[in-house]
N, C-alpha and C positions, 0 to 999 in steps of 0.2 A: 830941555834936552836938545842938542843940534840932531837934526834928523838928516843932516848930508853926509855923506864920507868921501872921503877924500879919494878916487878913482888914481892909482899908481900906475907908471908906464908897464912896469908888469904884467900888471892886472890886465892893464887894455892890450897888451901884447897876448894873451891866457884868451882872450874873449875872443880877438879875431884870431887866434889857430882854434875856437871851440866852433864860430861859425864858417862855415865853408862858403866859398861864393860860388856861384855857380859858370861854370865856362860857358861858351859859344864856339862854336865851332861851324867851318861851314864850305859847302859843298859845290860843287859847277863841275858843268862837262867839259871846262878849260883847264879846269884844275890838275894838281900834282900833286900824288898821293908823297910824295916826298916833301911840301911844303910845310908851312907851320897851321894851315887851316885856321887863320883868321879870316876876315872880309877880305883883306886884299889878296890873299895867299891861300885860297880855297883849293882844300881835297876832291880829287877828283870821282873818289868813291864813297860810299856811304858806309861801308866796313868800313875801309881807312878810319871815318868820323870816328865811328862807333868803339872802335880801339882807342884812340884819343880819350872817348868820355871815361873810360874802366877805368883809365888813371887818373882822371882829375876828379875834381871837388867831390863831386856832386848837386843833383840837378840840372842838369847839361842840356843843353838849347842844340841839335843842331838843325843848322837853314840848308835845306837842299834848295838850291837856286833852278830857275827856270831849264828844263831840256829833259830829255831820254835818258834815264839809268838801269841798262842791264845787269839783272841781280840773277848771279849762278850761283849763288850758294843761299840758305837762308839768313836772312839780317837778323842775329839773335840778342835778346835783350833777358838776360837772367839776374834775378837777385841784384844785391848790391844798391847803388843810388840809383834814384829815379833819372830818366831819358826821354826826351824828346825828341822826335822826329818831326819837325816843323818843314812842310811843304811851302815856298814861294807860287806862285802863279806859274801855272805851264809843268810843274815839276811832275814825270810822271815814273815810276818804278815798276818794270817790265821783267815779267817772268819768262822773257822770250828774245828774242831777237832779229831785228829789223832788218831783209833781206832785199837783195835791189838784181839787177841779172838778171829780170823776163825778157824772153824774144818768143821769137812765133819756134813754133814745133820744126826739129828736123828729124825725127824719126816716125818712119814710114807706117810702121807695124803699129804707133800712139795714134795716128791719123786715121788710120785704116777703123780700128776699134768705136774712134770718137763719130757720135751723130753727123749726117753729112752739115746740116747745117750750122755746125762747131768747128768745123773744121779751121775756118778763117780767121775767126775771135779768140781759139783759146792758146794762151799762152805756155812757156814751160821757163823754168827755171831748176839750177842741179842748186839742189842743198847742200851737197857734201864739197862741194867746190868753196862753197863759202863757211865752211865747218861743223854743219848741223846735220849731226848721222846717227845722235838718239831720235827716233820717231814715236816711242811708245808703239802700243799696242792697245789695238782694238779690243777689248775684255768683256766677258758676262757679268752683266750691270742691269740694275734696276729693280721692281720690289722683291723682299726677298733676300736677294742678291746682294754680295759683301760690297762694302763702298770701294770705288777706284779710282784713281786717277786717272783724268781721260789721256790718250793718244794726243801727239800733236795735234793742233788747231791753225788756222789760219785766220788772218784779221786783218781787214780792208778798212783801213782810215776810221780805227775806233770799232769800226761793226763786225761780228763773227760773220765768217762765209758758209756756206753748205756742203756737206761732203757729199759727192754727188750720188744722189738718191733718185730711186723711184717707186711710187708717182710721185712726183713736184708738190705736188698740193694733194691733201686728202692722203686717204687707205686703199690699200686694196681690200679684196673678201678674203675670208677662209671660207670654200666651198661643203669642202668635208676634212675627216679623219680618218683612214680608212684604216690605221692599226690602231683605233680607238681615242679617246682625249689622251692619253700617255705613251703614244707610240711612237713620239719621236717625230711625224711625219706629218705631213697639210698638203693638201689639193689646192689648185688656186683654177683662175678664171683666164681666157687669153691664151695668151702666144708670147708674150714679153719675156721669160726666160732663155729663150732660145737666142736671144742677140748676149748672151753672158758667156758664151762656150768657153773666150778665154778667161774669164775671169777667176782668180786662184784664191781671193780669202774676202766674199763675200758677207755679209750679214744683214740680218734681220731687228726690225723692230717690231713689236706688235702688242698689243692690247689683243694676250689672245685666247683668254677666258672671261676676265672680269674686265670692267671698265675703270673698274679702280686700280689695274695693277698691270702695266709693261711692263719688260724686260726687252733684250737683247740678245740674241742669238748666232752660233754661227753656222753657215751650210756647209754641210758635210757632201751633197750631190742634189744634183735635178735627176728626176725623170721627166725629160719631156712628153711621152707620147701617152703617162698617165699623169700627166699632169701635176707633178707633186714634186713635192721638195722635201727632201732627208734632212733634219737636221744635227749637231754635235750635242750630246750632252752634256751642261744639263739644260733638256729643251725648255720650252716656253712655260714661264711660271702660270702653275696650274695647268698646264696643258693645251692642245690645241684644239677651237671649237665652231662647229661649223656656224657660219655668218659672223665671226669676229673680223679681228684687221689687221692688218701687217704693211711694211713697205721695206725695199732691198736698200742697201747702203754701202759705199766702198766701191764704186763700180765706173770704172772710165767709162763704159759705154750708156752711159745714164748722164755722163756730163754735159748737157743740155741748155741751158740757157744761163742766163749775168748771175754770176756769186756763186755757182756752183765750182768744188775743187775735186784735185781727184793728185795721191800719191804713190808712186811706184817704188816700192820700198825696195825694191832689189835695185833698180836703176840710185836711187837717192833724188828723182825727179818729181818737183812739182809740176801737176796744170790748172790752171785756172782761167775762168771765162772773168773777167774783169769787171765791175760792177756798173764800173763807170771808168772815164780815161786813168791810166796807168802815169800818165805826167803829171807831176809832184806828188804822187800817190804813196800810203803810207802800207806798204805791206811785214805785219809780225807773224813770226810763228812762235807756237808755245814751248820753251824747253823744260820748266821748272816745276817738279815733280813734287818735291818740299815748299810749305808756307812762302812768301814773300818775305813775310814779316812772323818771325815765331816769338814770343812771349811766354816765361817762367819763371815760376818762383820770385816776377818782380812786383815793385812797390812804386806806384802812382807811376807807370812811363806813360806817355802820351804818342800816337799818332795824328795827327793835325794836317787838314790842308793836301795830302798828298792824293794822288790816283794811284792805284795800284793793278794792275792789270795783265794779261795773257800769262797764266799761269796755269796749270794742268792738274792742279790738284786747289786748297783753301788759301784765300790770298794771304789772311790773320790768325794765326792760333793765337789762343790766352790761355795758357794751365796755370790752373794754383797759383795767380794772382792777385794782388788786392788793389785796387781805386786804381784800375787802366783804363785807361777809356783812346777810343777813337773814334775823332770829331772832325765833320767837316772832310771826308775822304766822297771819293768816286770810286766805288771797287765794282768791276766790270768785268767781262770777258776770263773766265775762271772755268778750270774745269769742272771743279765740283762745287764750293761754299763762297760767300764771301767772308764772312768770319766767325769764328768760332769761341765759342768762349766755355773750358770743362774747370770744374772745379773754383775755388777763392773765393771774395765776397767783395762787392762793392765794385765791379768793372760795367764801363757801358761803351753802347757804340752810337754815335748823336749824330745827328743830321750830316747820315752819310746818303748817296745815292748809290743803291747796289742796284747793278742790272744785269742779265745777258751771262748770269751763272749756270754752270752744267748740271749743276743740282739746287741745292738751295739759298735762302740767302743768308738771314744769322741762322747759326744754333746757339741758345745758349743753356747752361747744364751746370748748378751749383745750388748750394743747400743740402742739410741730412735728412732724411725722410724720418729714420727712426726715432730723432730727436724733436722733428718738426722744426729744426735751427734754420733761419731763410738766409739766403746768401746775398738779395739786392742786388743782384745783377740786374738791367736794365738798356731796354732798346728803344727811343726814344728819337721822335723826331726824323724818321729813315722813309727816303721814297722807295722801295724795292720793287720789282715788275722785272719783267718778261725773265723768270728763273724757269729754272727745271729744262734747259735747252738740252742736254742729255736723259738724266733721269726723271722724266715726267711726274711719278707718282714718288708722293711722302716724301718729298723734299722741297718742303713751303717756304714762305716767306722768311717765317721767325719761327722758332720751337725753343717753347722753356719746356723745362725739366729740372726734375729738383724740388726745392722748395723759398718762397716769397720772391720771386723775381717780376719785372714788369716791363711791358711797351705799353707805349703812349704816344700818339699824335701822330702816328705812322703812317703813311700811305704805301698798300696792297692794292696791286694792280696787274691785268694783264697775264697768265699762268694758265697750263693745262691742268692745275690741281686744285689742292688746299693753298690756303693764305697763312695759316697757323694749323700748327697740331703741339696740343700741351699736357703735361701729365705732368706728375707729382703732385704738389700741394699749396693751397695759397698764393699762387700766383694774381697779379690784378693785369687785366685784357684792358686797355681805357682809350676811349678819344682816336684812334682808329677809324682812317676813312678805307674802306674796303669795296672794290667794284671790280668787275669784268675778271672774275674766276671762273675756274672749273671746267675751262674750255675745250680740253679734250677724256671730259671724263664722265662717271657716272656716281653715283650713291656718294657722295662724296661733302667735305663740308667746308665751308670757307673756313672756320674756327673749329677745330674738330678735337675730340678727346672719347675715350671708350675702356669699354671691361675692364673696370678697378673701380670697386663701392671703396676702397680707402682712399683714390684722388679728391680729396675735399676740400673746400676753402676758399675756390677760382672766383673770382670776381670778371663778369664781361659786362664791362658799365661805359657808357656814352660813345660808342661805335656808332657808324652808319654805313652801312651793308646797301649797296645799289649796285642792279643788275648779277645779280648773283645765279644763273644759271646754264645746265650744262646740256650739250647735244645727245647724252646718253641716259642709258636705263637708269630710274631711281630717285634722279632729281639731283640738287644742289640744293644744300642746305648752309642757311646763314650760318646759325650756330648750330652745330650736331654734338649731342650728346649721347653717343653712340652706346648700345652694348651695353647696357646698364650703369652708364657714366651718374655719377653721384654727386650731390652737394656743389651744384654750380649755379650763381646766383648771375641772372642774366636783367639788368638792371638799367633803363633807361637810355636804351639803343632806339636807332630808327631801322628800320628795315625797309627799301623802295624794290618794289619790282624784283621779289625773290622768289626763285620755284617754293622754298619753304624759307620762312623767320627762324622760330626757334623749334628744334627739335628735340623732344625727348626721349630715347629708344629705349622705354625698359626699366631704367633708371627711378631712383630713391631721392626726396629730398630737395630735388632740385626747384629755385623760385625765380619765374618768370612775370616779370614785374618794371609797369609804367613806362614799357615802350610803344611806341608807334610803329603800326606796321602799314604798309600800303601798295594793293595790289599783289602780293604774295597769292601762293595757292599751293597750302592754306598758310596763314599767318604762324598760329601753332598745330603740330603733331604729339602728340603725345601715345603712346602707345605699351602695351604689354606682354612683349617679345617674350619675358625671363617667365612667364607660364605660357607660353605658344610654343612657337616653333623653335627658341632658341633655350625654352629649358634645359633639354640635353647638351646644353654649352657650358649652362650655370652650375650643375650639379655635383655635386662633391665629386671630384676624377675628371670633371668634364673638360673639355677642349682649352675653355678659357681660364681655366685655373683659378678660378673668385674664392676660393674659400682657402686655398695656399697665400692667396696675395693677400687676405683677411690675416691670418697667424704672422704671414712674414711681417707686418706694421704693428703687433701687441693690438689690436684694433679693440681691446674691450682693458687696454690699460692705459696711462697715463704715458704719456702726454696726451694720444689720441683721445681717449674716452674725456677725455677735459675738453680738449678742444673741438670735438665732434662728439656731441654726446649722445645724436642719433646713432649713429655708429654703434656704440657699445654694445647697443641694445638691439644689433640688427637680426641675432640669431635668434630673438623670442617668438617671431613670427618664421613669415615665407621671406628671405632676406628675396628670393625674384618675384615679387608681387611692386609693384611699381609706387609704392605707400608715400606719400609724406611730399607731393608733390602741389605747387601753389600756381595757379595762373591767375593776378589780378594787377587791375586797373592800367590794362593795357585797349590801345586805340587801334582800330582796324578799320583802313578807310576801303573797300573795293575788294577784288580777289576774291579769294576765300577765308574764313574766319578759320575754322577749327576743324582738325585731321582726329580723330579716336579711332585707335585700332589695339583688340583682343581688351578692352576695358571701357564701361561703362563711364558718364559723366561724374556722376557720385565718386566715382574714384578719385578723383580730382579737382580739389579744393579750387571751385572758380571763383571770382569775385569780383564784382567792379568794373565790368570788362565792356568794352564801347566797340558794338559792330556797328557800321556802318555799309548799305551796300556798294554804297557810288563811291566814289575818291574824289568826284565832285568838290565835297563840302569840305577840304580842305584845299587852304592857299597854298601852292609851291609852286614857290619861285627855281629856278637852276641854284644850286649850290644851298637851298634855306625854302625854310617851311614857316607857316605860323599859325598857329589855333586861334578861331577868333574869341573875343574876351570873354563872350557870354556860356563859351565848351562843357557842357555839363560833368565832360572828365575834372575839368580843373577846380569846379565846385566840389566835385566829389574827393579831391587831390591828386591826381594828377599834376608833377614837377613837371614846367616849361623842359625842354631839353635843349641848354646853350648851342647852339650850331657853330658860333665862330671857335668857341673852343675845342672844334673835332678837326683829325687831321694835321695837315703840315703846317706850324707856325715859324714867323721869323724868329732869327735868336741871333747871337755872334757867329754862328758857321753858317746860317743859311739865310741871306742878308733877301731873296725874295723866292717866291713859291711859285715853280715851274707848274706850266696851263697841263691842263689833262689834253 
């Protein structure tokens, strides 16, 4: 039998209109949006391109070549063929716009207000002369409090500047309350508000009950001579308490020394103390209230290579997309996120550096709960640090939600908070370098999850948690398993130099197993809140809703009672009796070994477990540890725990790993 056939021009005419080629298209700041947008005939806008791809083939390349592109509208990518946004070298996408026109102050009345020793340094610029007359608006923000996008911003050659605040550094006190924690009002300490008389929209920050929760406020008046400050409702989450903390913001007579700003919203005047010389200085402000880059309802587009930055709200939405990914970006200087990803399956974001966000860094949020469906979202390879520059609290690094999503090889760095906060179901925590959290907070956890016995499935396996502690009440905790958090298997992490390793608060289930701890205090907590003091939380009606969030998952039917089979069976007992929980063959070099609180040891299944009291008798070197051969953990089994493969590796987008 001939097993060839004869291929007809037809045929091959049938085959190339069945596969589509994919265009190129491409972009420069010389370009003309009127051109053909080839290499030599480059678009000068990034829409432009992006109009171009809708009508061709599909799978479209475009190159943004080297330079500044202001984006006033969102760059939107829906449905249809897949798209690329490939960044050149230098390419950056600005949610703002680069203003020039400082000189020294010539109004008398901005002079008079600013510190005498401002006088000479600080500059002024009109915004609305160069056509920037949206400024936003300063908003109640932070826990609690609905998300926003911030106010204008300013940004000094890459770095945010200060709105000028005081004190500079540090809190003030709250002295007293004197119409009680909910009255609206706080006492302070000094004489510092009396240099405010003109100042007309004011605000407050404070951590001013809890240490886990700021917010933002505005003043509504001083009383100087009792010392107190009125504020607008609605006041300070939780209320105001005496010895908590606060500092005022928004204030020309507070603009005081390099990086601090200060905007005259009636005038349309900036001022700014300069950080450093103003010649060939790069000064943005933020205009763009909507994503950078929005993302829906599409299939495999790509972000690659670009920065994205000074934007007032999330640089990246992704809704209800599948296999998006964005690789190899810098997303910086943002009001609130750097990206976001709700709903679809199969989207990641890969060795981006996110820094210097007003809230967090990713979110991401996909998977069905009721069905246990995981959605494979994925965060991967990301240095993230210094976020939460607006809202301090609950706006971490990374947050899954959903169910089966994962980071890996992450570096968490640098934050007044959390580094993760995760719920839903089956997610895997992995290879994760995490240090220098929690730094303006208290009770708090670098990996944090609470009150839902149906969050099950989490996997936090081969982290290494150093220096993990905070200035406030309560401690910092590695991993916190808050409020009765359930079925979390915490599995050959290192923990150095943490107020707490692994925490248990309450919780069911959970197995804490063949990590290294060292110098913690203590390594593990485990304790039994849900019959103490936070029964009345747990009880049918109570605060935390555990037995609504129980019914709302079928939690004694399939899929759950299959895949959680403790679960099913959680109402035959005291479901708040802390049962079914494992601590073995873990290493404890120094510190303290072990926290029990409202529970006995018996309650909890130890095993295997290696104190030590010195941290002596382990070798560590900076960046790497190593047990010596003869460790009688490893006879007993104890797994080595690979060190090269935690944290940030090279790959195609991240060609080498920036120093701490």
């Amino acid at each position: 039998m001939n097993r060839f056939r004869l291929v007809t021009p037809c045929l091959l005419i049938a085959l190339f209109t069945l596969t589509p080629i994919a265009a190129e298209f491409h972009v420069a700041p010389t370009g003309n949006d009127g051109a053909a947008g080839d290499a030599g005939h480059p678009f000068a806008t990034v829409s432009r391109a992006l109009d171009a791809a809708r009508t061709a083939s599909g799978g479209d390349v475009i190159f943004i070549h080297r330079g500044v592109y202001p984006i006033t509208e969102s760059l939107r990518i829906t449905g249809g063929d897949p798209v690329t946004l490939r960044g050149m070298s230098g390419a950056r996408l600005i949610g703002g716009r680069v203003i020039t026109g400082f000189k020294p102050i010539d109004n008398n009345d901005a002079l008079q207000r600013l510190p005498e020793e401002a006088r000479g340094a600080v500059m002024q610029c009109d915004l609305r002369a160069q056509g920037v007359d949206d400024f936003g608006e300063l908003k109640v923000r932070g826990f609690g409090r609905p998300e926003e996008h911030a106010a204008l911003e300013v940004f000094f050659n890459g770095k945010p500047l200060t709105l000028a605040q005081w004190p500079n550094q540090g809190w003030a006190p709250i002295t007293g309350a004197p119409e009680g924690k909910d009255g609206g009002v706080f006492t302070y300490e000094g004489d510092r508000p009396a240099r405010w008389s003109k100042a007309s929209d004011v605000w407050l920050h404070g951590y001013w009950t809890q240490d886990w929760a700021d917010s933002y406020v505005k003043v509504n008046h001083f009383d100087l001579d009792a010392k107190a400050i009125y504020t607008e409702p609605p006041h300070g989450v939780y209320g105001y308490t005496k010895g908590q903390r606060w500092m005022a913001l928004n204030l020309l007579e507070e603009l005081d020394q390099p990086g601090e700003w200060y905007l005259d919203r009636d005038a349309g005047m900036l001022y700014l103390w300069p950080p450093e010389t103003m010649k060939d200085a790069e000064v943005i402000v933020s205009m763009l209230d909507d994503p950078i880059v929005s993302i829906e309802g599409a299939n495999g587009a790509r972000i690659e290579r670009l920065t994205l930055e000074a934007c007032r709200g999330t640089a990246v939405t992704i809704r209800d997309s599948k296999n998006v990914r964005v690789a190899g970006c810098v997303i910086r200087n943002t009001g609130q996120k750097g990206v976001a990803v709700s709903g679809g399956e199969e989207c990641q974001v890969v060795s981006c550096d996110v820094y210097e966000t007003g809230e967090g860094g990713i979110s991401i949020s996909g998977g069905d709960r009721a069905s246990l469906t995981p959605a494979h979202h994925a965060a991967i390879n990301n240095d993230i640090f210094r976020y939460g520059r607006w809202v301090q609290t609950y706006q971490p690094a990374i947050s899954l939600h959903g169910v089966g999503n994962r980071m890996a090889h992450n570096r968490i760095h640098d934050s007044p908070h959390a580094g993760v906060l995760f719920g839903g179901n089956d997610h895997v925590l992995e290879l994760n370098e995490v240090y220098n959290l929690c730094q303006q907070t208290g009770d708090v956890g670098a990996f944090y999850i609470g009150r839902d016995w149906t969050m099950r499935g989490h996997i936090v396996r081969g982290n290494y948690f150093h220096d993990i502690s905070g200035p406030y009440k309560y401690a910092s905790n590695s991993v916190y398993l808050d409020d009765a958090a359930s079925g979390v298997t915490i599995i050959g992490n290192i923990f150095d130099h943490a107020d707490v390793g692994a925490f248990i608060g309450g919780g069911r289930d959970n197995l804490v197993e063949n990590n290294l701890m060292v110098d913690c205090e203590p390594a593990v907590h485990v304790d039994g809140r849900g019959i103490g003091w936070a029964a009345k939380y747990i009880v049918k009606g109570g605060e935390w809703h555990m037995y609504d969030k129980l019914s709302a998952m079928n939690f004694d039917q399939p899929p759950y009672s299959e895949r959680y089979p403790k679960l099913a069976t959680i109402l035959d007992g005291d479901p708040a009796f802390p049962a079914g929980n494992r601590v073995a063959l873990n290493i404890s070099y120094g510190g303290k070994w072990l926290e029990l609180q409202n529970i006995k040891e018996s309650d909890v299944d130890f095993e295997n477990n290696f104190v030590f009291e010195s941290s002596d008798g382990i070798e560590w070197r900076k960046d790497h540890y190593q047990l010596p051969k003869d460790h009688p953990a490893l006879a007993a089994g104890f797994k080595p725990i690979d060190f090269d493969e935690i944290g940030l590796q090279k790959d195609e987008w991240r060609k080498s790993i920036p120093a701490r």
